[in-house]
N, C-alpha and C positions, 0 to 999 in steps of 0.2 A: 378760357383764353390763356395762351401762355407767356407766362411774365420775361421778362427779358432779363438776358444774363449781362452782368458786368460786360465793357466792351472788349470788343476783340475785332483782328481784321480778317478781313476777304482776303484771298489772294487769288487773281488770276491769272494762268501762266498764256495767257494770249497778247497780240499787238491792240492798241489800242492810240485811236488818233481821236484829235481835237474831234474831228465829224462824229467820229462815232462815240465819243464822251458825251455830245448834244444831243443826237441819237437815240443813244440808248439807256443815258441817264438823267441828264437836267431833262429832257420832253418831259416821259413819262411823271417825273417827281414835279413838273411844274403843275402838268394835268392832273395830277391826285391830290398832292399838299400847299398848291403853291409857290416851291420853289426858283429862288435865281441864284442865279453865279457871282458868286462877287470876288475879288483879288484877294487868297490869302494876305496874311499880315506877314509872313517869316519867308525867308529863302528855305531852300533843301537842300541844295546844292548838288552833288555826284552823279550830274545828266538826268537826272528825275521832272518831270513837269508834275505840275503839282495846281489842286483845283481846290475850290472852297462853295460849299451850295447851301443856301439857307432856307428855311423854310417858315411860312407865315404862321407856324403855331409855335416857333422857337428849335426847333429842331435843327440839326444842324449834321454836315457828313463832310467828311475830307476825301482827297483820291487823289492817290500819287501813281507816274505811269510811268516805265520807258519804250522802249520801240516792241518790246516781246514781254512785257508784264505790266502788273498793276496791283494796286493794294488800295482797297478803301475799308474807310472805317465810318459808322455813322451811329446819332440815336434816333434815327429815324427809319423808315420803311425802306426795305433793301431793293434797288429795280429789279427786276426778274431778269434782266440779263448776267446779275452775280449771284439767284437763290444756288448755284449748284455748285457755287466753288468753298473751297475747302477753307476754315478757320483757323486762323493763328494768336498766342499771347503777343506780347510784347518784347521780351524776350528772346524769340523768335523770326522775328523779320527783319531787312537790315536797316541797320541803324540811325541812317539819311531820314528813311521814311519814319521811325520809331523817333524820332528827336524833334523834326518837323510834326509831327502830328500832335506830339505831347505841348509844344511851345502854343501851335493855335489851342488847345483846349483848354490850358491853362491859363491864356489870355482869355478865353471867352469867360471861364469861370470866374477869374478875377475883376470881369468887367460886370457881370449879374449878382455876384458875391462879394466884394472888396474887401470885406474886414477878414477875407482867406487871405489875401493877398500877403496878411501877416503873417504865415506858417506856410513855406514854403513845402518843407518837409512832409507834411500833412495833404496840403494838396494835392502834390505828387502822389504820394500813396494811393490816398483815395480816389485817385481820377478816374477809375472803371467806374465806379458808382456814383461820384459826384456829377460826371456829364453822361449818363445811361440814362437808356430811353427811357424808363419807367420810374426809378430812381433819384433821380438827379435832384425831386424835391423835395423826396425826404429824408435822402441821407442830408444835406446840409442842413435842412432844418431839427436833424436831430442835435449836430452840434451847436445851430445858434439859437434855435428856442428851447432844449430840452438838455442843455449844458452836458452833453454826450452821455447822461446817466447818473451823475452825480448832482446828489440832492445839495442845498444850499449852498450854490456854487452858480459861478458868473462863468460864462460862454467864453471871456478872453482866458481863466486861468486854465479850464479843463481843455480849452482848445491846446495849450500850452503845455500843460502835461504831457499829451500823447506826441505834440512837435517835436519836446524834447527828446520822450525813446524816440521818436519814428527816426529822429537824426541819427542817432546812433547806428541808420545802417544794419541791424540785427535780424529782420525781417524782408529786408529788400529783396533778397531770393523769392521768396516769397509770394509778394505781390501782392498776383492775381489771386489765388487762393485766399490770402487772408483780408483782401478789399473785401474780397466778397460777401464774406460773411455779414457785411453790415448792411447786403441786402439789397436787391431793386426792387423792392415792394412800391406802390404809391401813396403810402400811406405811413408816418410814421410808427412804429409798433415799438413801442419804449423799452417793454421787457426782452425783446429778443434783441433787438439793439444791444442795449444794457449787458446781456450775456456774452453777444460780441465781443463788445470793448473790454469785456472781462477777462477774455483769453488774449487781450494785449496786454491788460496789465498785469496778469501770471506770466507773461514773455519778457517783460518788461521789472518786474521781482526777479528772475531767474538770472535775465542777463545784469542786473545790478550787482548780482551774489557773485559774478563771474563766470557763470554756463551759459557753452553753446548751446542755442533750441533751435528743434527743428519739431514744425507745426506738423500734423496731421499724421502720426504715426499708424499703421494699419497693424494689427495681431493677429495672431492662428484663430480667435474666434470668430474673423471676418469686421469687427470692429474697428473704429480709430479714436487711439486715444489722441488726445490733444498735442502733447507736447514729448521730446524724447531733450532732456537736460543732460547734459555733458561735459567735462573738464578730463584733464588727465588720467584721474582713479575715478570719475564718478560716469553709470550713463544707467541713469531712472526716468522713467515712464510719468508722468503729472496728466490726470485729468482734473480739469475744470467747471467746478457749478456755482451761481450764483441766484441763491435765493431772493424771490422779491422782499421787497417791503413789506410789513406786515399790515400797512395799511391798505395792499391791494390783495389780500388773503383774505383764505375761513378760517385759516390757524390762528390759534390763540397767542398770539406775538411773537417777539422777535428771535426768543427762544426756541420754540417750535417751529418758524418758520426756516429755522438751520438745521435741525435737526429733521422735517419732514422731508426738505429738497435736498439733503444728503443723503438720506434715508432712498429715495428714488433713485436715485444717481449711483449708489451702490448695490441696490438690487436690480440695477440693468448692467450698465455695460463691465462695470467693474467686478461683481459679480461671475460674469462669463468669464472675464480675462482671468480671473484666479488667481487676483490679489499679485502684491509684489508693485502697485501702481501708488506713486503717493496722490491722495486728494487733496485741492484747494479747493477750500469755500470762500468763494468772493464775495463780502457784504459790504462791499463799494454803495449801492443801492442805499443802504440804512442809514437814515439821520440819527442826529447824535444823541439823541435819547436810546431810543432802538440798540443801536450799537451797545450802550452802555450797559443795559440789560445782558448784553450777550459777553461781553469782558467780562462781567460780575461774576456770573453764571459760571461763564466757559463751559458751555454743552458739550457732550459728546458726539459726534456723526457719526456714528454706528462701522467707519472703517478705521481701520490704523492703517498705516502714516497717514494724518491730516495737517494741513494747517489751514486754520481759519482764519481771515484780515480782513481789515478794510482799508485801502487807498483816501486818502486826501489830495488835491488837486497838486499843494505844494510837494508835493512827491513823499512824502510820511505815509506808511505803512506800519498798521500798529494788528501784533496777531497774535495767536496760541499756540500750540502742538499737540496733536495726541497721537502717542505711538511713539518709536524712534524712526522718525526722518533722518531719510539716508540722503539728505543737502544741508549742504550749509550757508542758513540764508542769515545769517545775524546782519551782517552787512546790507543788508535790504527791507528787514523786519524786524522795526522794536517789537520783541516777543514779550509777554506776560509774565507767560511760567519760566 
């Protein structure tokens, strides 16, 4: 079966009247899921009618029209009168229907979620996968049962954490691409999550230190690395790994588990690309014992430039180097050596 992507909308370049909104979308959706129409909560405004349809499993779909178009968005079953229109981001469509649609979903979310209501910033972001058909229940309850990946640590402060980069604007371009990563599975999966929110907060190191990033860089060996870091004099390549815990491993702790999952990470993609990439090992994941081991030590990961860290909810980053890193992240990582 195929899982569903983060949302995105329909666009139809046809007229579309009240009749045949009843027609050819509340019917059918009432006779398969139980569907009705209820009155959006927000205007739109700029000659758009504008519809709201819910559905008796929680499901929910918006549809905004004028006299020669339309655009719906839903996480629910698409009618077959829009399987064959064409896909948009957000980004993308005009801005009437993109401000109206985002105000009802973020009301819906903050009415089934409320303690989001305190991170707007957050919300926002994550709205493709917070109200996604597959999704929706366990990206939030990654962040309110499973403290978004950070071990001994409470849901309001790590919610907090990534509220305060996500304010910052830094990844807005973005979005879609990097909501996504956190997934429309149905099911929470902690370690891929984890490794998610990993590459926000190497986005989030980077733009502390003062570089621009831009996520998902592609190379001549058909790969992507994560992140391209930039300022004036500086524009380096950062890929991203984060080892589990060592209590969900056969490695023999927390030392080996940095070195085995950097060990992988460089004999694939880093490997092809032919070096010149700095690695970050994210050990956000490791409680504080774990960690300590690994300070002590300070392993090697089999590449140069590395840096190794780990994030604390309070914004403290505490890490290593090996190689000469061509950034200058002192400003964002109390380093070791």
């Amino acid at each position: 079966m195929p899982v569903a992507r983060p949302l995105r909308f329909r666009y139809s370049p046809t007229s579309w009247s009240e009749q045949r909104v009843r027609q050819k979308i509340l019917q059918p959706l009432r006779s398969n899921i139980g569907a009705r129409a209820v009155t959006p909560q927000f205007d739109i405004g700029a000659g758009w009618e504008t519809h709201r349809f819910e559905m008796q499993n929680g499901d929910i779909a918006l549809f905004a029209r004028t006299d020669d178009e339309a655009y719906w968005m839903g996480n629910t079953e698409t009618p077959s009168s829009l399987w064959r229109t064409d896909k948009y981001g957000w980004r993308e469509i005009p801005y009437h229907v993109a401000r109206w649609t985002q105000r009802e979903l973020l009301a819906t979310l903050h009415e089934e979620d409320p303690w989001l209501a305190d991170y707007p910033h957050l919300s926002w972001y994550f709205l493709p996968v917070f109200m996604s058909k597959d999704g929706r229940e366990s990206t939030r309850a990654f962040f309110r049962q499973h403290a978004a990946g950070f071990p001994d640590a409470g849901r309001r402060e790590t919610t907090r954490f990534f509220e305060d980069f996500l304010k910052t604007g830094a990844l807005d371009e973005y979005r879609h691409v990097m909501s996504g990563k956190l997934g429309t599975s149905d099911h929470v999966d902690r370690v891929r999550m984890s490794a998610a929110l990993g590459e926000f907060i190497a986005a989030k190191i980077l733009t502390d230190a003062g570089y621009d990033v831009t996520p998902e860089i592609e190379v001549t060996t058909g790969h992507s690395l994560d992140f391209r870091a930039e300022d004036a004099e500086t524009n380096v390549l950062v890929e991203v790994t984060r080892p589990q815990p060592p209590t969900n491993r056969a490695a023999d702790g927390p030392v080996a588990a940095v070195r085995d999952t950097a060990e992988t990470k460089t004999n694939g993609q880093l490997a092809e690309h032919g070096g010149g990439a700095v690695l970050f090992v994210d050990c956000t994941s490791f409680r504080d014992d774990a960690w300590a081991a690994v300070r002590g030590e300070r392993p090697d990961v089999r590449h140069r430039p590395a840096v190794v860290y780990r994030a604390r909810p309070n914004g403290r980053v505490e890490g290593y180097r090996k190689g000469s890193v061509p950034l200058e992240l002192a400003g964002a990582v109390d380093f070791l050596d």
